[in-house]
C-alpha positions as CSV (number, residue, x, y, z in Angstrom):
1,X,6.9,-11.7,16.2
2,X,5.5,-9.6,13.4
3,X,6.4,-6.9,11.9
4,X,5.1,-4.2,9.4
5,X,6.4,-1.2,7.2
6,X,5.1,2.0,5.8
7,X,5.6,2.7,2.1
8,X,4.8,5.8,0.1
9,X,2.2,4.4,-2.4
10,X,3.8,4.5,-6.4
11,X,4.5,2.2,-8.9
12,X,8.0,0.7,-7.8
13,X,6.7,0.5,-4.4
14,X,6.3,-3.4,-5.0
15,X,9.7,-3.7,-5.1
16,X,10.2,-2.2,-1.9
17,X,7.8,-4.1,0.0
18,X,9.5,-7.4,-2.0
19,X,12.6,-6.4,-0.2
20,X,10.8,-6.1,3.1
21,X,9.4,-9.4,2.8
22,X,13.1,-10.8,2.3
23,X,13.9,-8.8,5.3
24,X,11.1,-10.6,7.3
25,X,8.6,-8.6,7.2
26,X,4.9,-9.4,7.1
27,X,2.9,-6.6,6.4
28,X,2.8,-3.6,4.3
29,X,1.1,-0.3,5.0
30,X,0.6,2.4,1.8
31,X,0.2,5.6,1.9
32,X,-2.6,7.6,0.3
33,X,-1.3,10.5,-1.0
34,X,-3.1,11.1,-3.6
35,X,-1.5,14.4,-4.8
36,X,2.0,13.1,-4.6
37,X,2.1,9.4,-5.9
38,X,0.5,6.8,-7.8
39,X,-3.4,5.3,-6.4
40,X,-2.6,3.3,-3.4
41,X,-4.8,0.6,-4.3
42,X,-3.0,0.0,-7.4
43,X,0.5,-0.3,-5.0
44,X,-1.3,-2.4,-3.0
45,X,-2.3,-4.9,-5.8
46,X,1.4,-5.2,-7.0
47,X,2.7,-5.8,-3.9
48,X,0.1,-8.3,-2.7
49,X,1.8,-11.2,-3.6
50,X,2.6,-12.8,-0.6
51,X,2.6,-10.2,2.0
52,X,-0.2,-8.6,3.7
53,X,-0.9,-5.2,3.0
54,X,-3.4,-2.1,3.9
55,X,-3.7,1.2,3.5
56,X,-1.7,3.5,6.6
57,X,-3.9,5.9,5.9
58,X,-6.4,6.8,3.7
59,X,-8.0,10.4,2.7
60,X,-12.0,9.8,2.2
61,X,-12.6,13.4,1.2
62,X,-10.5,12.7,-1.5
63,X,-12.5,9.7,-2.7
64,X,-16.0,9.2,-3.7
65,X,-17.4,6.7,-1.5
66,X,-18.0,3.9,-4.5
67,X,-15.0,4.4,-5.7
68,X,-12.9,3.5,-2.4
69,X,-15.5,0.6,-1.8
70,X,-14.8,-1.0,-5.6
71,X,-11.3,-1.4,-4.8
């Protein structure tokens, strides 16, 4: 069985998704909060080591489209 975990999207959040992964965890969700925290996308790529990760949610008014479709 799988399971995932949501985690607010900011520069230590790598370190919580490691300690998922040692927990058993397989994937990570982030969450774009653009006003609060650090760019999800760059959580995502320092948590994407060896666990799966995507965005939870994701605000596309917030985001030009190229922008979101670089990442």
């Amino acid at each position: 069985m799988e399971f995932g975990i949501g985690i607010p999207s900011g520069v230590d959040g790598w370190k919580a998704t490691q300690r998922a992964e040692a927990c058993g965890f397989t994937h990570a969700w982030f969450y774009d909060m653009q006003m609060l925290c650090a760019d999800v996308f760059v959580s995502m790529a320092l948590a994407a080591i060896r666990i799966r990760v995507a965005t939870g949610e994701l605000v596309p008014t917030n985001r030009i489209a190229p922008a979101a479709a670089n990442r």
